[in-house]
Structures are given as structure tokens and as C-alpha cells.
N, C-alpha and C positions, 0 to 999 in steps of 0.2 A: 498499426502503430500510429502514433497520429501522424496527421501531417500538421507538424504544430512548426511556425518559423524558426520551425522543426517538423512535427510529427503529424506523420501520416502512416500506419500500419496498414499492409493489408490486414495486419495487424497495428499493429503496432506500429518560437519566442520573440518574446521583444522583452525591455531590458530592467523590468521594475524589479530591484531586490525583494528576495521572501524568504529567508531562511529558515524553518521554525524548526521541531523538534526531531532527533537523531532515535532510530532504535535499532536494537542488534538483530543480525540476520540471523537466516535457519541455524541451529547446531550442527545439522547436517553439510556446513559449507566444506565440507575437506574431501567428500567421497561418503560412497556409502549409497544409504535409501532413506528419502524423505517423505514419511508419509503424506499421503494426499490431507488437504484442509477441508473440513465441511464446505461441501459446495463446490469444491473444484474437481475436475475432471478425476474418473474413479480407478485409475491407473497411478501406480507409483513413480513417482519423480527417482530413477537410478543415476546418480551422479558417476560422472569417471573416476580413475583411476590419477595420482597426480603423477605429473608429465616431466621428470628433473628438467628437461631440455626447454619447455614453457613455459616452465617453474625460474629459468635462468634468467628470463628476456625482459623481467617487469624491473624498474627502476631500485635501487638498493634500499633506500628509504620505504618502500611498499612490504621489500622482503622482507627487512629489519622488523617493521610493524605489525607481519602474519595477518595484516585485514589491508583493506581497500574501504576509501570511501565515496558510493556511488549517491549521488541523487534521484531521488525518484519522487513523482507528482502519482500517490493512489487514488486518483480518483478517477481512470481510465480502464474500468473492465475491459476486454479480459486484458488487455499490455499489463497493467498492475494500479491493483486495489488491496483491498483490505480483505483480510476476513473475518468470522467472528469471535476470533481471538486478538483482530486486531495484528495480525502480522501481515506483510506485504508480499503479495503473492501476484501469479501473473503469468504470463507468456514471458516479458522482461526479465520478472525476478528469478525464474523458471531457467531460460538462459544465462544470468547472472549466478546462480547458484552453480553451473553445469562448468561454467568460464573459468571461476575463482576452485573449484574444485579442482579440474585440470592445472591451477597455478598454485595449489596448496595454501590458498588463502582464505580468508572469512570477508563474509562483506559488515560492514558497518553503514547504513542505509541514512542519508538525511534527507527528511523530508521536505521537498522545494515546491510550490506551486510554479507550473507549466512558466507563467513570464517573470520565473526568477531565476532559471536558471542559467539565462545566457549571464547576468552580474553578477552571479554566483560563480559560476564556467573562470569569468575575469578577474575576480577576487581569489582564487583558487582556493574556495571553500571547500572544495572538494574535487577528487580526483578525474570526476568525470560525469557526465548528466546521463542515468539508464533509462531513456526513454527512447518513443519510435521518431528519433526527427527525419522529417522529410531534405533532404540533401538538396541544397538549391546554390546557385553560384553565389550568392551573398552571402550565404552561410559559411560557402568554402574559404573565404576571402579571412573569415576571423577563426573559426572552428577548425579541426580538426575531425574526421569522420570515420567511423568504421562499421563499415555494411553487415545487417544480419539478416534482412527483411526486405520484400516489395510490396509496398502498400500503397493507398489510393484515397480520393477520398467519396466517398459514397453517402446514401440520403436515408432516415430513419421518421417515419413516420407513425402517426398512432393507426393501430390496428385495424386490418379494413380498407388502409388508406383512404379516408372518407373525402377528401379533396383530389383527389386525383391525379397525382403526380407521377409519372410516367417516365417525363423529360425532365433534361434542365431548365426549358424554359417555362414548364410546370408553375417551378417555384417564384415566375413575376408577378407579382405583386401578394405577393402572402408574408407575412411574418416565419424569418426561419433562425435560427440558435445558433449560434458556433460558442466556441471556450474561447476567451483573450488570449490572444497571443499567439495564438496556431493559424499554422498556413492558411487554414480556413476561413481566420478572420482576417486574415491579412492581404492574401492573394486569391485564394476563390471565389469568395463574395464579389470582391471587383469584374473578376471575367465576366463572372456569374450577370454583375448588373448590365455589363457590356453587348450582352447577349442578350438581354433583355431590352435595352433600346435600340439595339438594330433589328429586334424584330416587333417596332413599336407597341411593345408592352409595359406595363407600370414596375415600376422598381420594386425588388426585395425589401421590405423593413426588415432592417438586420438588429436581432437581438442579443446581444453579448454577454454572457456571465462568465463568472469569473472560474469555478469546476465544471467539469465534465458533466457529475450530477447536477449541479443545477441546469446543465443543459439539456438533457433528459427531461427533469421533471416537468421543464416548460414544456415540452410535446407531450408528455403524460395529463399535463392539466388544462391543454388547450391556449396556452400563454402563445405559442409559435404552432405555424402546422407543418413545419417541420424544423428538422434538426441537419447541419453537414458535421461528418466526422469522419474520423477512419474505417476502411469498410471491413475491416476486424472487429470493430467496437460496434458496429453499424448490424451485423451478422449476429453478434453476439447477443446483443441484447435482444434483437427480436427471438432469439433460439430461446433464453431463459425466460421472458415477459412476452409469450406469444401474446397474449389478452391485449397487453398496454402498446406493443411496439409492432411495427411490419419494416422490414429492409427495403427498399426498391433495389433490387439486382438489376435494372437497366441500365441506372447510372454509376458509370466511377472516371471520377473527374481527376485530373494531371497524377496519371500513374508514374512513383518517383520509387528509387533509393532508399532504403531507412535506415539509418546507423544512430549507433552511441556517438556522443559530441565529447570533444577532450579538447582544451586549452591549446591553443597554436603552436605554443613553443616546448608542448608535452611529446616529443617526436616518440621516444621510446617507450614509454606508456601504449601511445598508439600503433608502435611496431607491435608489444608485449599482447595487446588486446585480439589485433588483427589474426596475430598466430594460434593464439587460444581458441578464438572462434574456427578457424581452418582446422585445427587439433579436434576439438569437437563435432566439426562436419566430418572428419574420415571416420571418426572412431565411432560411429552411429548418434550420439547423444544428441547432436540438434538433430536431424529427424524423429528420434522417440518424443524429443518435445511441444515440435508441431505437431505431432501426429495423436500426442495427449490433449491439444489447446482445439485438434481438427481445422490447421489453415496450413495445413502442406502447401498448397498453392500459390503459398506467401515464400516459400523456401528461395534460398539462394545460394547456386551450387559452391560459390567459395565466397567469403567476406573479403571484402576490398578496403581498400583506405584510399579517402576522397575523390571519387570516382565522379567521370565529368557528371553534370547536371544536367537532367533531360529537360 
């Protein structure tokens, strides 16, 4: 998820507003079976059954409305992207479809770029932010948090690895990508350069864009030689763009927590969420989901709500 100040997935901010356009979630949000999307994993997405007791717990105004409205940044294969219908898919959406099911709801998705969502989160433009954020005590301080996920942050290189990046300290003096706003570019990079001149080597040119994909494309085109991100997104990409991408599996840097972010003063929302997610750990559905997206590894045996910060 990412580790954005927030997100770091094994799969799956900072505070510029971006709210732009809303669209409806799967039809399938109540239960049922959602078929697979070109290109996603070739196993059916089986939603539960709704739950009246998890169904009870979400806030009146949620239940009154039969949807939820989550924020989501597509531009994070696999946590959540687009596909070629243009609907929001993912590991996230994946689990968000599996959640709202269990609580008899629909989602209604706005779409926020990564460092909009914390003044988004503030303005309560929406109920809650479905991305991978990384759990960090600064975040606990203003967020709310509810664990789905262990993620990290890991290193994506073009194919071959032609630079030779092994280690962390591989990456001193090379040009490498992070997204704005993620843990990455926030808190990694810095250790990261930290590391770098106690072992008197040249500093990281840190390159910063502003999606995911454009952080991609820069180690596709040779702009960075490398990339940090979540080592969900890190795996992934090299699995679908073997040609373009290589994972380095040596490195995964500040393995953390990853939860959805909910408004501080949203307590029972984030009771209502925590127990949906536990709802769907007994009753199989989060396992069948990692087990579709292939990051069981990333599991976590119960979801917690704001759990210390490692």
C-alpha cells in the first residue's frame, strides 16, 4: 500500500487540497459476485453476505444514505487504479467492496490525488481516505486509523537492473522518483540521504512527481534509475512489465502498519470500519482477496484501530 505520509502497502500525505471528480462504485457493492476486470487477477471477486450486527455499527447518516463516501488516488497499481472501463479497481477497492458489502452499503468513490487527502480528511469531504497509509505517530496525532495491511517500502528498477542496486546505499548518488506526499518522499529519502553521508557517499537527486505513473515512467525512460514505493506496487509492476521493470527483493525499508485514515473526531465510523474489516477476516473474504491480488504476506490476522507506530 503505499507508505505515503500515509501509504506504504506491502501493498498497499501532506496537506495541498485536490478534489476532482466522484464516480459510482461496482453494482456489485451489496454481496454477491463481481466479475473480474480485463487485466485483473482471473479469479472472481465473491463478496459476503450483509452482516445486520456490522450493518448496525456505521453512523445513522451513512445508513440513512445506503452508500459511503471513500477517497481514493488511482493511480497506485495494484492498491488501486483504473481499468479499461475506467472503474477503480485494486487490492483497496477489492477490500472496500468486500467491507461495504458486509455493511449493506455502496461506495461512492471520490477521486483525490495522494496530498489531497489529509485537507480533504479535514474538510470532511468525505467519509474517509481508502488508501495504504503508512501509520506513523504524527499521523496518529491528527488521523484516525484502521489496520488492513503490512507494508514497506521497497526499490523498482528498470529491467536487468543495469546500475546495480543491491543496497540502500546503492542508491547515493543516482537520481531516484518518489510520488509527493508519501512517506517516501517525506521520511525515506531523508534516512535514505543520512545513510549516504555517513558512509561518505554523494547524495540521492530526489525526483518528485506528482502520480505514481509519472513515477514509473521516469525509470521506464531513464529520467531516474530508480524509483522507491510500496513493495506491493514495487512486486507488481515488475510481475506485469517484466521487460520495463526489476523489484530489488533485498531491500524493504521502515516496515509499518497500513490502514484507511478517518477524520479524528469520526470515533464510530472508525469503530464501524474496524469491525467490518475483523467481520471479513473470520468469515474468509479478506484472505480470498489477498490471495486473488497474491500478497498474503501483507495479511494481518485482525485489524486494529491506531496501533502504536513502529
Amino acid at each position: 500500500m503505499r507508505a505515503r505520509i500515509r501509504r506504504s502497502v506491502v501493498l498497499v500525505a501532506a496537506v495541498a487540497l485536490g478534489v476532482t471528480g466522484c464516480t459510482d462504485a461496482s453494482k456489485s457493492d451489496t454481496g454477491g459476485t463481481a466479475a473480474p476486470a480485463s487485466g485483473q487477477p482471473s479469479s472472481e471477486l465473491v463478496l459476503p453476505q450483509v452482516d445486520p450486527a456490522v450493518a448496525a455499527l456505521f453512523p445513522d447518516a451513512v445508513k440513512a444514505a445506503g452508500e459511503i463516501q471513500l477517497a481514493a488516488d488511482p493511480s497506485y497499481p495494484p492498491s488501486t487504479f483504473k481499468d479499461d472501463s475506467g472503474k477503480i479497481v485494486g487490492i483497496g477497492p477489492d477490500l472496500a467492496a468486500a467491507v461495504t458489502a458486509k455493511a449493506g452499503l455502496k461506495i461512492k468513490w471520490v477521486e483525490v490525488p495522494f496530498d489531497g487527502m489529509l485537507g480533504g480528511l479535514q474538510a470532511k469531504r468525505f467519509a474517509a481516505s481508502w488508501a495504504g497509509w503508512s501509520i506513523t505517530a504524527e499521523r496518529l496525532q491528527i488521523l484516525n486509523f484502521v489496520t488492513f495491511l503490512k507494508g514497506g517500502t521497497s526499490v523498482l528498477v528498470k529491467s536487468g537492473n543495469p546500475t546495480g542496486v543491491k543496497a540502500v546505499e546503492d542508491l547515493c548518488g543516482k537520481n531516484v522518483a518518489v510520488q509527493t506526499g508519501t512517506t517516501q518522499a517525506q521520511q525515506v529519502l531523508d534516512e535514505l540521504q543520512k545513510k549516504c553521508a555517513a558512509a561518505g557517499k554523494a547524495k540521492i537527486t530526489d525526483v518528485q512527481l506528482p502520480q505514481q505513473t509519472n513515477v514509473n515512467q521516469a525509470v521506464a525512460t531513464g529520467r531516474a534509475e530508480a524509483l522507491l514505493a510500496d513493495n506491493s506496487l514495487t512486486a507488481y509492476q515488475a510481475k506485469i512489465q517484466p521487460g520495463v521493470f526489476e523489484a530489488v527483493p533485498s531491500i524493504l525499508i521502515q516496515p509499518v502498519d497500513v490502514g484507511v485514515a478517518i477524520p479524528k473526531s469520526d470515533t464510530q465510523l472508525t469503530d464501524a470500519l474496524a469491525a467490518a474489516f475483523n467481520a471479513i477476516i473470520a468469515d474468509g473474504t479478506y484472505g480470498k482477496v489477498l490471495a486473488r491480488w497474491e500478497i498474503t504476506n501483507a495479511a494481518v490476522a485482525r485489524s486494529e484501530i491506531n496501533p502504536a507506530a513502529s
